[in-house]
N, C-alpha and C positions, 0 to 999 in steps of 0.2 A: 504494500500500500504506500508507503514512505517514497519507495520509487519510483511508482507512478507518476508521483505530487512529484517529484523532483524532476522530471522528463518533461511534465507538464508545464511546472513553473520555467525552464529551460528553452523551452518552445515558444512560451509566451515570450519572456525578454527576446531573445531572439527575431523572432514576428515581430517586437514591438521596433528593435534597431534599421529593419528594413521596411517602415510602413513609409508610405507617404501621406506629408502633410494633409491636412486638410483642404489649404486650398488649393490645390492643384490635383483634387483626386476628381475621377469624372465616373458616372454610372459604370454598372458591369456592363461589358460586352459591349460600348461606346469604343468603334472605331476610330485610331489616332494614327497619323501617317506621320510615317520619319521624317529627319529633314531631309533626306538623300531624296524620296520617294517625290518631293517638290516638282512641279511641271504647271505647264501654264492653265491645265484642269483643275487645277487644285485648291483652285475660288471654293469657300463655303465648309473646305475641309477640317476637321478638328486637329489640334496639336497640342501637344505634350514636350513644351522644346526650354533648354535650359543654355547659359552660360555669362558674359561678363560684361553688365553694361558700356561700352566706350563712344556711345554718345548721346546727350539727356539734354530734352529740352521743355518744360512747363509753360503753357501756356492755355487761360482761359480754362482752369480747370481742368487739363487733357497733356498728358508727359508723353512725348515720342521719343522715343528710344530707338537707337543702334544696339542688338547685340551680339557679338562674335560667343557663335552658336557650341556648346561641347557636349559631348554625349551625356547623359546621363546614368546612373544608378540605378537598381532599383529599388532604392532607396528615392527616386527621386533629385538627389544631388549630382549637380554638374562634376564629370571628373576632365582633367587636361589627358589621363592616360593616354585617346588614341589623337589627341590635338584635334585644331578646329575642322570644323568641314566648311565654314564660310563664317556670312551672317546674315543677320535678318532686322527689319524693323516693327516694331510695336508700337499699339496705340492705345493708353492706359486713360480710361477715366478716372474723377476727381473719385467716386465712389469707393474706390479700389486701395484710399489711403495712399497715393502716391509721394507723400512727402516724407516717408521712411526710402526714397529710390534716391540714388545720387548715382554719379560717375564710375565707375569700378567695381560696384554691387556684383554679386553674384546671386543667382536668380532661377527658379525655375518657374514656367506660366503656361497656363492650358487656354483656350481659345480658338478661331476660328481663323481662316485665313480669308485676308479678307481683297489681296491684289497681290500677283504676280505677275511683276515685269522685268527685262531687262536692261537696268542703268547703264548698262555700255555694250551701245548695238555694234562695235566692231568685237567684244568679247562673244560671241553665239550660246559657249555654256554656260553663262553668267545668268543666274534666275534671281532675283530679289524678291522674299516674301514679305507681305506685313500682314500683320495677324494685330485682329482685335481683340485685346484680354480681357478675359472673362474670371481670371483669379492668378493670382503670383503670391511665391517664396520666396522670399530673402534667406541666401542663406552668409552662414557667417566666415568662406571661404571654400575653395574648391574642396572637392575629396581626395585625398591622397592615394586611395586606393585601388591596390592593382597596377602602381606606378612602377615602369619597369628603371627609371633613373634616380639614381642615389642623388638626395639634395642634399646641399651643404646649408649651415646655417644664412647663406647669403642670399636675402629677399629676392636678389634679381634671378631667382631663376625662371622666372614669368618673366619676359621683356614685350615691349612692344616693340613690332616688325610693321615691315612696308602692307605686310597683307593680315595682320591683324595681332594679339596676342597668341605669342609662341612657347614653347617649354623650351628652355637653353639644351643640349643634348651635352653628357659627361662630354664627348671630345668637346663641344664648343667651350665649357667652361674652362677645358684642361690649357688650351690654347690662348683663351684669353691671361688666364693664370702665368702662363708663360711669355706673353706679353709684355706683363707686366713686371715681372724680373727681371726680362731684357733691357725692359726700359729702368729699372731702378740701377742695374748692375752698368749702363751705358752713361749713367749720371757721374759716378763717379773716377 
């Protein structure tokens, strides 16, 4: 009987570390299309998409947002594991408490999409979603998990790049690291 209750209680914490929030859960059996699955059909379709605000603007009660898009959990949380697949924009009512949203947030949001188009007709696979939110998570940093690169205690291993926020790779930090010994040892 003891370990029963202990298997049970086991299962519960467990279930309880991999649920999703509240606001971004959507009925059972409510189809949600990846962001990969994105095509100019894809007006009206539900999504489940998560990752790092980098560009926020309020206005009139209504925040548009940029966000460079990362897979998520099933937990729900953003991870950088397999890196970005693009981004996307959003269109947040005042309703939605958007003054908890700032610049660099990390975020999961479910909603509709609400236009797809192409911002740079010489790019052809270039698709831009904007989806109208219907609920978002703040959360308090990406998931570390399932990350296959060793970080060191130096914040920058998130940089921003020309195509959006990147995960530094060990050789890139090994090289910059090297760098900069070249340049300290060239000083003197």
């Amino acid at each position: 009987m003891t370990n029963n209750l202990t298997v049970l209680a086991v299962v519960a914490l467990l279930g309880g570390c991999t649920a999703l929030p509240e606001q971004v859960q959507v009925s059972h059996g409510q189809k949600l299309i990846g962001f990969s699955e994105v095509s100019e059909n894809s007006v009206g379709e539900s999504v489940r998409w998560g990752g790092i605000i980098t560009e926020l603007s309020k206005q009139d009660g209504v925040a548009n947002v940029t966000i460079t898009q990362y897979p998520l959990l099933a937990s729900g949380q953003p991870t950088y594991a397999s890196g970005s697949f693009g981004r996307f924009t959003a269109k947040l009512n005042n309703s939605l408490n958007i003054d908890r949203l700032e610049k660099g947030s990390v975020l999961t949001l479910i909603g509709d999409i609400e236009d797809v188009h192409n911002p740079y007709p010489e790019l052809k696979s270039t698709q831009l979603a904007q989806v109208s939110v219907d609920g978002f998570y703040v959360w308090n940093g990406f998931s570390k998990a399932d990350h296959s690169i060793t970080l060191d205690n130096n914040p920058a291993f998130i940089q921003r790049g020309k195509w959006g926020w990147q995960v530094k790779s060990e050789k890139e930090k090994q090289r910059e690291r090297q760098e900069r010994i070249n340049e300290q040892n060239s000083r003197y």
